[in-house]
C-alpha positions, 0 to 999 in steps of 0.5 A: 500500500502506497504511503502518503503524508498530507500536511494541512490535514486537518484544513479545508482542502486539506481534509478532502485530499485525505478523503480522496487519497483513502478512497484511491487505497492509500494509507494517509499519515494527516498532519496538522498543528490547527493553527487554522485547521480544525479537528472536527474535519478529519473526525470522520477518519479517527478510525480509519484503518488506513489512517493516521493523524500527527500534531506536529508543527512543520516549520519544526523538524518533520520525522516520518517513520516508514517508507513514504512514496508521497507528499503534499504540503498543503500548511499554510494560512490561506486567508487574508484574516489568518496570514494578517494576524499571523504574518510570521508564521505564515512567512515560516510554514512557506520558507522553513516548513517547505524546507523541511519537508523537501528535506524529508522527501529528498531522505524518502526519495518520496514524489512532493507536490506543493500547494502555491496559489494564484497570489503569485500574481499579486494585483496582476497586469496580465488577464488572464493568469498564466504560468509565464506571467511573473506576477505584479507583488507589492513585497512589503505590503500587508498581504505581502507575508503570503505572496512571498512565502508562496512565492519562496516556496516554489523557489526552493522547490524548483532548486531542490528538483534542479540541484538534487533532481527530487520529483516534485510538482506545484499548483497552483490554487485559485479560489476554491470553495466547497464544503468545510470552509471556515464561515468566519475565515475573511473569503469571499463566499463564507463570508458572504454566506455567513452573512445571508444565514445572519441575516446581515447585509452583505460586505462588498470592499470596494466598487464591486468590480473586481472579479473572481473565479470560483473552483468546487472542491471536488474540481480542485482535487481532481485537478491535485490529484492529477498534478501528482502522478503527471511528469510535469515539475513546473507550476500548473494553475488549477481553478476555474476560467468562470470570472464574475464581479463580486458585486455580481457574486453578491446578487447570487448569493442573495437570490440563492439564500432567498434573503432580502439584504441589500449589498453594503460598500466598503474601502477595499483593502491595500493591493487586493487584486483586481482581476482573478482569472486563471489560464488552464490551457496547460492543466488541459493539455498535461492533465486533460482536466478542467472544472465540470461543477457548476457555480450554481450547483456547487454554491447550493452544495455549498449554502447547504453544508453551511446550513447545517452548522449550529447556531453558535458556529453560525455567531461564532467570532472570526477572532481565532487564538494564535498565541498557543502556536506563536513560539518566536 
């Protein structure tokens, strides 16, 4: 039985990569420090002969007993609200959590595959996205902290396939949504989710004509899945070509929530981009893949996950308690 160890486990993309690699034979080894994960993710899985949970911070030396065939680095803060707040770790998880499981995957001669994102591209100048676009990043800015550990971690990744010749692979994230997102966590769709079910007017920063691309989870795991077991080591965008406004995003939600608040402006925040639009020609052409959910089937899978949540997660704070994971 192939081995494999997915960090960010206990994350939202994290999560479902367990459940897919389990139902593909896999003997899964989750790790996470829930820093931004959640237990409750993987409780489905507590007893799962073919799996196995570790709390283990990865910007820490990372050990694995036993032969490991794969990796999938997924730790990282991922929303604006999370990596804000904790700017350093998020810079660690990229730099010295990255090297730490290149180096573990060098030690296994295991295949690593590494979650980057579309923030790469920073407020781009080119739409939309591909992979030989270099980006548009303010490096000192706010959101800084995560374009550049991103940015570093396919750095390092490419200088450990180049110098020590590790097989490895990137992806590239565009917005991805689904079930087990956190409703509190700053993204587009919890967050204005979150406020249809309060019954609260829904937040638009800015004019609302900034544009994003919506991917269902199930697409983006497809896409993953793919990514690794292809003989591609360069970076892949994986997301959804489908852009819309998000004032236009904000008209759906209202109408498929069937809720009568109105859209509210604010002042959109420092280097949010402007335009969000992946080029997946190459995820075609290498991995014959492209997104076959719908927006609106996957948004009613979504609003009726986040249905089901109680009352208190549904008036719970975004406010989430770092200081027990902030050691330097």
């Amino acid at each position: 039985m192939k081995r494999v160890l997915i960090t960010g486990a206990a994350g939202f993309l994290g999560s479902h990569l367990c459940d897919r690699f389990i139902k593909e034979g896999f003997y899964v080894i989750g790790m996470d420090n829930f820093i931004t994960g959640d237990p409750k993710n993987l409780a489905h899985l507590e007893n799962h002969s073919n799996f196995e949970f570790i709390e283990h911070d990865v910007t820490e030396f990372v050990e694995i007993e036993g032969d490991l065939d794969y990796i999938l680095h997924f730790a990282s803060p991922a929303s604006p609200i999370d990596y804000l707040k904790i700017p350093i770790q998020t810079l660690k998880v990229g730099s010295l959590g990255t090297h730490n499981l290149l180096g573990l995957a060098k030690a296994k001669k295991a295949r690593i595959l590494i979650a980057s994102t579309s923030e790469v591209y920073g407020d781009p100048l080119v739409h939309p996205q591909s992979e030989d676009y270099y980006g548009n990043v303010n490096t000192i800015g706010p959101r800084g902290v995560y374009d550049e550990a991103k940015r570093f971690q396919e750095s390092i990744t490419m200088a450990y396939h180049r110098f020590h010749g590790l097989e490895t692979r990137i992806v590239r994230i565009f917005n991805t949504y689904g079930p087990r997102m956190r409703l509190n966590d700053g993204r587009v769709i919890p967050a204005f989710m979150g406020q249809a079910l309060r019954g609260e007017d829904l937040t638009v920063f800015g004019d609302g004509s900034q544009t994003r691309s919506f991917c269902y989870v199930d697409d983006q795991v497809e896409g993953i899945y793919r990514l690794l077991f292809s003989d591609y080591a360069y970076p892949v965008n994986i997301g959804n070509p489908h852009e819309i406004t998000i004032r236009e995003f904000a008209e759906e939600i209202i109408k498929l929530t069937n809720t009568s608040q109105k859209v509210i402006y604010k002042e959109l925040p420092v280097d949010d981009p402007l335009q969000r639009q992946p080029d997946i020609s190459l995820a075609k052409e290498l991995l014959h893949w492209e997104p076959k959910v719908s927006r609106e089937q996957g948004m009613k899978w979504t609003f009726d996950y986040f249905k089901t949540l109680s009352k208190e997660e549904l008036f719970e704070s975004e406010h989430k308690d770092f200081k027990q994971h902030i050691k330097r």
